[in-house]
MIMARMAR-892161 format. One record per residue (C-alpha): x, z, y; residue in three letters; chain. Coordinates in Angstrom, 1 decimal, always signed. Example, Ala and Ser with C-alpha at 12.3 -4.5 7.8 and 13.67 -1.06 7.14 Angstrom:
+--------+--------+--------+-----+----+
|      X |      Z |      Y |  aa | ch |
+--------+--------+--------+-----+----+
|  +12.3 |   +7.8 |   -4.5 | Ala |  A |
|  +13.7 |   +7.1 |   -1.1 | Ser |  A |
+--------+--------+--------+-----+----+
This chain:
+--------+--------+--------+-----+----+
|      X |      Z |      Y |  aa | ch |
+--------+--------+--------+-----+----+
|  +10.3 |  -29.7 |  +27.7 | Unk |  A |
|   +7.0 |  -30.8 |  +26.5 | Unk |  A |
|   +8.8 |  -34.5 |  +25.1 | Unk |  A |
|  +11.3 |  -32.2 |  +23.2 | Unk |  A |
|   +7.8 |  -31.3 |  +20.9 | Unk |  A |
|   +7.5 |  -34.7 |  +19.0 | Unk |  A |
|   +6.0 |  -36.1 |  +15.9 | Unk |  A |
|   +9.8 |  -35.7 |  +14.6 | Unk |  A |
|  +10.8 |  -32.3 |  +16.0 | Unk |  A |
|   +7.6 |  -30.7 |  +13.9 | Unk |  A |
|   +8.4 |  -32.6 |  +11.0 | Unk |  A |
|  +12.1 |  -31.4 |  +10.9 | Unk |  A |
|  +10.4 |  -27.6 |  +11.4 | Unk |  A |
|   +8.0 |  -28.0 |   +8.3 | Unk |  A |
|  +11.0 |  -29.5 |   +6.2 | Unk |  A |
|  +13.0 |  -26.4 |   +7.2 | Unk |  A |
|  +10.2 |  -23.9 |   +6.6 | Unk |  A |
|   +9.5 |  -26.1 |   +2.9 | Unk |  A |
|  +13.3 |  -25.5 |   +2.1 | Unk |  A |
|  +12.9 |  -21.7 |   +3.1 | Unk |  A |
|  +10.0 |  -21.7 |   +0.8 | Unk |  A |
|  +11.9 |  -23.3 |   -2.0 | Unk |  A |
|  +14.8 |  -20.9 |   -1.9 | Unk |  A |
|  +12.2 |  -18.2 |   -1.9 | Unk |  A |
|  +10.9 |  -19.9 |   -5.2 | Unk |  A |
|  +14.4 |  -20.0 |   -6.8 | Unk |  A |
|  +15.4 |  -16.6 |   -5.7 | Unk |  A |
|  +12.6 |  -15.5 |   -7.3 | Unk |  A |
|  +12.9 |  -17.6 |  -10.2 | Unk |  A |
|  +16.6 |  -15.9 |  -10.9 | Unk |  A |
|  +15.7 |  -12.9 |  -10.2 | Unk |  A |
|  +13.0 |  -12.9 |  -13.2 | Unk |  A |
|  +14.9 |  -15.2 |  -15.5 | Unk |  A |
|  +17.6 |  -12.8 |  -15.8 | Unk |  A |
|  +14.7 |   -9.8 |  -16.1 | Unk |  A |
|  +13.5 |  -11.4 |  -19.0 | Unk |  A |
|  +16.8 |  -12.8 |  -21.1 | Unk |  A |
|  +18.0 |   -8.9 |  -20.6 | Unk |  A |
|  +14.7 |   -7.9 |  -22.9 | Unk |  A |
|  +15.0 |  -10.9 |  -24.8 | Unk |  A |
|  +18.6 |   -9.7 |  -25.6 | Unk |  A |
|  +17.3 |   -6.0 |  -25.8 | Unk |  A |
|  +14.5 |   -6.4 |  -28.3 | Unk |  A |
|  +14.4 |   -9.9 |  -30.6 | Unk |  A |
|  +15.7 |   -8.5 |  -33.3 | Unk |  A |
|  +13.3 |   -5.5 |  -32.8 | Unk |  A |
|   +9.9 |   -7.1 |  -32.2 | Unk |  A |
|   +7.9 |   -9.3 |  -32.8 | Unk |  A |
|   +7.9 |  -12.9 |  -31.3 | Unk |  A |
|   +4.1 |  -12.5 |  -30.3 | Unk |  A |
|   +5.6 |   -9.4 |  -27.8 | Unk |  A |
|   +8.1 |  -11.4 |  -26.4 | Unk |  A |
|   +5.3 |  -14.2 |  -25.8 | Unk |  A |
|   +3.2 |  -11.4 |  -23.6 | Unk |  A |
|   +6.9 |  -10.8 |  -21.8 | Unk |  A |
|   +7.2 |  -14.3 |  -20.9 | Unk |  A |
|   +3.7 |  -15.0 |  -19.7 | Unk |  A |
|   +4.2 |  -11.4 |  -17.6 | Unk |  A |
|   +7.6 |  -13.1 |  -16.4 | Unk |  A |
|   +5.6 |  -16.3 |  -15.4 | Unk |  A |
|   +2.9 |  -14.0 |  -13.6 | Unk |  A |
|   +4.9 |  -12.1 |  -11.7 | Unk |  A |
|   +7.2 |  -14.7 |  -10.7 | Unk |  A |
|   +4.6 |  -16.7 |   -9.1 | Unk |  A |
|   +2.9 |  -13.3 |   -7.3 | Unk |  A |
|   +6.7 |  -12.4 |   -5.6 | Unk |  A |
|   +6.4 |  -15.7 |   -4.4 | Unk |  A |
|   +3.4 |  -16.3 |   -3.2 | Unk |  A |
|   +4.1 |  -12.4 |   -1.2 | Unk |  A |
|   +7.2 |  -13.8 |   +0.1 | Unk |  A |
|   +5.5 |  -16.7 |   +1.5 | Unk |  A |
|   +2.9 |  -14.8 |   +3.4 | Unk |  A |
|   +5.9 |  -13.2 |   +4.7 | Unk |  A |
|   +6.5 |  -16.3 |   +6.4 | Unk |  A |
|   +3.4 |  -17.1 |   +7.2 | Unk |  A |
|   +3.1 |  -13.6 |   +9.0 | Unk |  A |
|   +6.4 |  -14.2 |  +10.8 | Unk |  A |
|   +5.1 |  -17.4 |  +12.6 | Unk |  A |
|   +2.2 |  -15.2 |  +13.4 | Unk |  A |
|   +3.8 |  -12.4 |  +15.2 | Unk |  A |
|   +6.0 |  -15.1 |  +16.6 | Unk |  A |
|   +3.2 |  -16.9 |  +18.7 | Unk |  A |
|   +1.4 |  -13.4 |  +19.0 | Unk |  A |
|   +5.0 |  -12.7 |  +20.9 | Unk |  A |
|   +4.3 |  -15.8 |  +23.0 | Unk |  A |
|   +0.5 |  -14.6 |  +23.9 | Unk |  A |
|   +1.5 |  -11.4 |  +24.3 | Unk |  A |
|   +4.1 |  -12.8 |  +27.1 | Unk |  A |
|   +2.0 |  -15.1 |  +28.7 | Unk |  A |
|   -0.7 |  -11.5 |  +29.3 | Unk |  A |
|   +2.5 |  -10.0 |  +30.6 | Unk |  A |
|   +2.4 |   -7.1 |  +27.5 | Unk |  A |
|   +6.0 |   -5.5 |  +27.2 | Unk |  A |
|   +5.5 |   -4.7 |  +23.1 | Unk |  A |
|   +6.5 |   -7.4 |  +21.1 | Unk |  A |
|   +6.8 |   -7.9 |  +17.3 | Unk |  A |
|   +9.7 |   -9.8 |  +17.4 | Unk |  A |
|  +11.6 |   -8.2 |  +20.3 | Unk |  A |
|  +15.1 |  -10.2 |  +19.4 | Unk |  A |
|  +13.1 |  -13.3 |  +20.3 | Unk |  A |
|  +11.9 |  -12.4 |  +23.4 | Unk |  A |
|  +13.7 |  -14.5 |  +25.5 | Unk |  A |
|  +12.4 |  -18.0 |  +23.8 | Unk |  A |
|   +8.5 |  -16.7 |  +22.8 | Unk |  A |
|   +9.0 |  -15.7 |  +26.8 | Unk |  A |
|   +9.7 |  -19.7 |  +27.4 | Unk |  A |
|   +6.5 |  -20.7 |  +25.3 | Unk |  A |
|   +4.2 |  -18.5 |  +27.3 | Unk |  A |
|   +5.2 |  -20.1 |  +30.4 | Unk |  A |
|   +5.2 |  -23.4 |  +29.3 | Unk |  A |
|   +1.5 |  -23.0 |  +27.6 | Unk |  A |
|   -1.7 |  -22.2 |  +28.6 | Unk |  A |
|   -3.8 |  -18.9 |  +26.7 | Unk |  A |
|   -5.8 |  -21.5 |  +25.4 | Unk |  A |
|   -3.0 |  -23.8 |  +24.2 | Unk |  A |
|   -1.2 |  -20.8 |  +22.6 | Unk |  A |
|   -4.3 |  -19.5 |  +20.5 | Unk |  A |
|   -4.8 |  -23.1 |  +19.4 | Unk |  A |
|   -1.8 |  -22.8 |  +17.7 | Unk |  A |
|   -2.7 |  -19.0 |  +16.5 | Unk |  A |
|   -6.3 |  -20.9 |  +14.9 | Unk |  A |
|   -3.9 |  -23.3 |  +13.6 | Unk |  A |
|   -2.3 |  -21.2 |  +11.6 | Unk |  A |
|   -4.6 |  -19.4 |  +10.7 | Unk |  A |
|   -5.8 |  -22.6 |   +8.5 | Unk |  A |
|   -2.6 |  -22.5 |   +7.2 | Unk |  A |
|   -2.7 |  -19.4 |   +5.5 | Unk |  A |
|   -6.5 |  -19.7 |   +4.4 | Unk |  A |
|   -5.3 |  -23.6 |   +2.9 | Unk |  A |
|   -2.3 |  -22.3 |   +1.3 | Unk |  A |
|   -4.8 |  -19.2 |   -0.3 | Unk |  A |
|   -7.2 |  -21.6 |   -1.7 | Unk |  A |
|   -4.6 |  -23.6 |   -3.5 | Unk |  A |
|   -4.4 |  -26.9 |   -1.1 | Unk |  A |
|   -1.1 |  -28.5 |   -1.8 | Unk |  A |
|   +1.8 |  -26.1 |   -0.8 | Unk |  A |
|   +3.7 |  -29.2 |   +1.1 | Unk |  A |
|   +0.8 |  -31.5 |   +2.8 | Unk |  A |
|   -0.3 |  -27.8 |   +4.4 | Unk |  A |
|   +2.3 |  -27.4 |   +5.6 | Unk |  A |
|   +2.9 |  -30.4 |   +7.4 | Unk |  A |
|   -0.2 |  -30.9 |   +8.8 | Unk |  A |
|   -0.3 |  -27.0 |  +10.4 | Unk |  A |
|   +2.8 |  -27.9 |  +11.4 | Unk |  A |
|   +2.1 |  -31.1 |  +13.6 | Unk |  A |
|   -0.5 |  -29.0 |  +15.0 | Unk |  A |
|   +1.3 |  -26.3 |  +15.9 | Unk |  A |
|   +4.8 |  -28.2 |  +17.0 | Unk |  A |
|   +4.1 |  -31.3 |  +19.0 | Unk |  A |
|   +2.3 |  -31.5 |  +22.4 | Unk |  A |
|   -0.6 |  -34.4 |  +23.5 | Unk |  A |
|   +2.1 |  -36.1 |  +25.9 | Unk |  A |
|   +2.9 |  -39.0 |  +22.9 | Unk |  A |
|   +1.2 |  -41.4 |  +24.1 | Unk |  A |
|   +4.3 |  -43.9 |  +24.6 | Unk |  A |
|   +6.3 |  -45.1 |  +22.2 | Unk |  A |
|   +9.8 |  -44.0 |  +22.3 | Unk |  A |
|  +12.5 |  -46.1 |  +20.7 | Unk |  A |
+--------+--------+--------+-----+----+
């Protein structure tokens, strides 16, 4: 239900998709730690220390490129997620996300076209924020209030 889509409910989603990210960022992290102490181990007593310099910087660079991709991967599922929920709610059988059908099916009934590509334009500020560099977590959050809470807040509920 529509009071099920509060303030806290889209909070708790952008803290869960922040510790996805992070994970991403630490798997990634490993993986090109270990990359680069295997070529450290390989060649410093064969080269110089200006190569291994280049090897670190490379390390660095490509570190913060797998991430960035794997959090466009994200990004993208939340797209084909409420493209799944527009999708439903035109009554088109081919979905992204098939597995999810039965809950993007919920969504398109419970929201309107118009409310649905909000949220689609919503995101779609998310990924151009997070592309020019805006601060990874504050984006987040404020997409995510967009995207997860409905207008009927009006009370206060203690």
């Amino acid at each position: 239900s529509d009071k099920d889509w509060t303030i806290q409910f889209a909070y708790g989603l952008a803290q869960e998709f922040q510790r996805l990210l992070r994970e991403a960022r630490e798997e990634v992290k490993r993986e090109t730690d270990e990359a680069l102490k295997k070529e450290e181990t390989r060649y410093k007593d064969t080269t110089d220390g200006t190569w291994l310099e280049e090897r670190e910087d490379y390390y660095k660079a490509l570190t913060e490129s797998l991430y960035l991709e794997r959090r466009a991967r994200l990004v993208e599922t939340l797209f084909a997620w409420w493209t799944d929920v527009l999708r439903a709610s035109n009554g088109v059988a081919q979905l992204d996300l098939a597995h999810a059908k039965r809950e993007t099916t919920a969504l398109a009934v419970r929201f309107s076209v118009a409310e649905i590509l909000k949220r689609i334009r919503f995101l779609e500020e998310l990924r151009n924020h997070l592309g020019r560099n805006i601060h990874e977590a504050l984006a987040t959050e404020v997409a995510f209030l967009a995207i997860f809470t409905t207008k009927q807040q009006t009370s206060v509920q203690s």
